[in-house]
N, C-alpha and C positions, 0 to 999 in steps of 0.2 A: 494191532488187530488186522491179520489178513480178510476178514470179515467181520461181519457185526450184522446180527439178525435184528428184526423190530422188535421182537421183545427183549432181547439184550441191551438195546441201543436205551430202550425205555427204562430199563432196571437199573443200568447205570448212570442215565441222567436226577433219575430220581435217584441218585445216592449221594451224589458229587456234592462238593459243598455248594453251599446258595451262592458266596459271591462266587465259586467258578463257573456255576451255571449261568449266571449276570455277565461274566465273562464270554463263556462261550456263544452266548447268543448274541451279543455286541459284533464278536468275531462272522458269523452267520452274516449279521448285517451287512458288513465290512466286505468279507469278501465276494458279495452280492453288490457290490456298486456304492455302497451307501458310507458317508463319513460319519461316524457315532464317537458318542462319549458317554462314559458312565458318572451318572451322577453323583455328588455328595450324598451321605448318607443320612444327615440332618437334615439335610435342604432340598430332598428326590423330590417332597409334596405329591408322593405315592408312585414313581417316575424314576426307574432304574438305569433306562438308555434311551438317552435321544439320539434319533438316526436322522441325517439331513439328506435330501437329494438334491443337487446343485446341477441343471439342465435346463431346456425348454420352456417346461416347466417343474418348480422348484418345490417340495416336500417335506413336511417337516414331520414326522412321527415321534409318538409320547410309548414308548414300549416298559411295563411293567413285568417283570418276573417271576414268576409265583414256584419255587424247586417243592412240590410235593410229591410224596412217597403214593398214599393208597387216596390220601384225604382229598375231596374233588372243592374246584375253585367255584363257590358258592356265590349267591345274586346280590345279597349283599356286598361284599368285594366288589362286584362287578360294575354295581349304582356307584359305587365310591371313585371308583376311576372312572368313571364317564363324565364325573365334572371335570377332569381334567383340560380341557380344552378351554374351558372356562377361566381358570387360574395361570395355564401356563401360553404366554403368546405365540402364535404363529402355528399353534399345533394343529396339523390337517386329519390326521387317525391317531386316534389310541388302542393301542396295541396291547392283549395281554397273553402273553407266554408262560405256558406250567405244565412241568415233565409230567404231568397227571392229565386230569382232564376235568372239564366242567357238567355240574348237575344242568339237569333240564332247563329247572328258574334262572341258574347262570345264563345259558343260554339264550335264551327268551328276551330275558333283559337286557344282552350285549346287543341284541337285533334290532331292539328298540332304542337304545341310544346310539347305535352305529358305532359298537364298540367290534374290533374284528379280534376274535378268540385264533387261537392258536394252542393244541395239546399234543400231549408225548406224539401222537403220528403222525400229527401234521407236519410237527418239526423233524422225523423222521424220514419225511417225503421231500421236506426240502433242502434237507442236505444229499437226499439221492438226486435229485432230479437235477442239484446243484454241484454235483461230484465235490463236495467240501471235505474229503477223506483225510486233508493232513488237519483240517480244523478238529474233527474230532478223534484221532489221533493224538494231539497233543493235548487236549483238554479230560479227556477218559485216560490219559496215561500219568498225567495228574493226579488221579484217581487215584492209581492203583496203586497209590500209596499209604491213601486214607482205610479205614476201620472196613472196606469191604474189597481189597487189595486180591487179600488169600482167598475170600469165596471165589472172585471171580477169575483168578487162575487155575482154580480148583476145576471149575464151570468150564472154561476154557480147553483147559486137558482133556476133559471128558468129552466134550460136543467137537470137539477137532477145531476149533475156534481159538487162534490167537492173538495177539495182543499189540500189531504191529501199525495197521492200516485199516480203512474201511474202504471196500469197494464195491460200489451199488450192484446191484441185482441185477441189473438189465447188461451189465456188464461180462457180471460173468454166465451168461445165457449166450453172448455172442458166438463163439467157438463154437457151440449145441446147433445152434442155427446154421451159420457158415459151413458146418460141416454136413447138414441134412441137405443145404441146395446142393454144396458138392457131387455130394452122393446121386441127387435126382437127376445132377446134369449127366452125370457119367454114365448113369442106368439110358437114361434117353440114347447116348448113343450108342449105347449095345445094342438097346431094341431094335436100332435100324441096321444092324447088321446083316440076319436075314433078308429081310428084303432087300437090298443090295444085292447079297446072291441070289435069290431068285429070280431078279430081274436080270442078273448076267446071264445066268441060264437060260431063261428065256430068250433072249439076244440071241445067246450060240445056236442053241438050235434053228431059231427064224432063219439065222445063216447059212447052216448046213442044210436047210430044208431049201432056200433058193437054190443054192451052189448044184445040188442034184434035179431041182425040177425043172430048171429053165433049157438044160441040152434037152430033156427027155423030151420037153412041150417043143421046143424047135425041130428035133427029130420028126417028132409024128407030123408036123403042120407040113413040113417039105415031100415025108414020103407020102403025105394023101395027097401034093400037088401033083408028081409025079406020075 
């Protein structure tokens, strides 16, 4: 993917299979600083990636996964992972990630147990703002082997959009910009072009107007001495 828009980014997270999206978002952590492991699938106790921070001070996050398509991650769900902290030791946040997003009650209820939600644009923004482009590069090219392979080359052809790399927005905005200061420097110094020559001109003539006044003024001053 030489690009990848938010709503593409989003349409193919919600399609990818669930453990690669467990995957992918392990990888997020990962290449954000953070050591993770994915959990057994018997034994998660609702807990898909534990992510650790090992520094100053030390972190332990409880990250749940939720890969929905249209379906939004509801308050129930929500109450159910906030015991988490409670059953697994040393857990400082509970984290829940879903290529969707959460109803209002979700919401509400995350706020109130100090659960911190994460949806399709959030995770969108933190892989721009985190330039993560070969993480989801290899994770969507995984993809594009699965049951929605040929739509999204299909999608691809048509939007000019291919299938190699992601590279943030802000990025390729840079050249647009670099090239409008260019522009404004190069215009500023046109504009002072004129006036440079007109101030030369002015000069010449101040010059030639002494050169002829100053004999004429000593002339007349001698012949009225005389």
């Amino acid at each position: 993917m030489s690009s990848v828009s938010r709503s593409e980014f989003k349409q193919q997270i919600q399609h990818i299979d669930p453990i690669d999206f467990e995957e992918f978002v392990a990888d997020v952590w990962s290449h954000r600083g953070w050591k993770t492991s994915l959990t057994s699938a018997s034994h998660d106790r609702g807990i898909d990636v534990i992510a650790t921070w090992n520094g100053v001070i030390s972190r332990k996050e409880a990250i749940q996964v939720k890969r929905y398509q249209s379906d939004k991650v509801g308050s129930r769900e929500v109450q159910t992972y906030g015991s988490i902290p409670y059953q697994e030791p040393d857990v400082d946040t509970v984290i829940i990630v879903t290529s969707s997003s959460f109803s209002q009650p979700a919401q509400k209820v995350a706020d109130d147990l100090n659960v911190k939600t994460i949806n399709g644009d959030d995770l969108y923004q933190i892989v721009r703002e985190n330039s993560l482009s070969s993480i989801v590069a290899t994770h969507l090219e995984l993809d594009n082997r699965s049951e929605i392979g040929t739509r999204n080359n299909t999608q691809s052809a048509q939007s000019g959009i291919s299938n190699s790399a992601f590279i943030p927005e802000e990025n390729r905005r840079e050249p647009i910009i670099q090239y409008t200061v260019s522009t404004q420097t190069d215009g500023s110094k046109l504009s002072k072009l004129p006036e440079d020559e007109t101030m030369r001109k002015i000069f010449l003539f101040t010059g030639i107007l002494l050169i002829v006044a100053v004999p004429t003024l000593l002339i007349l001053i001698f012949g009225a001495a005389i």
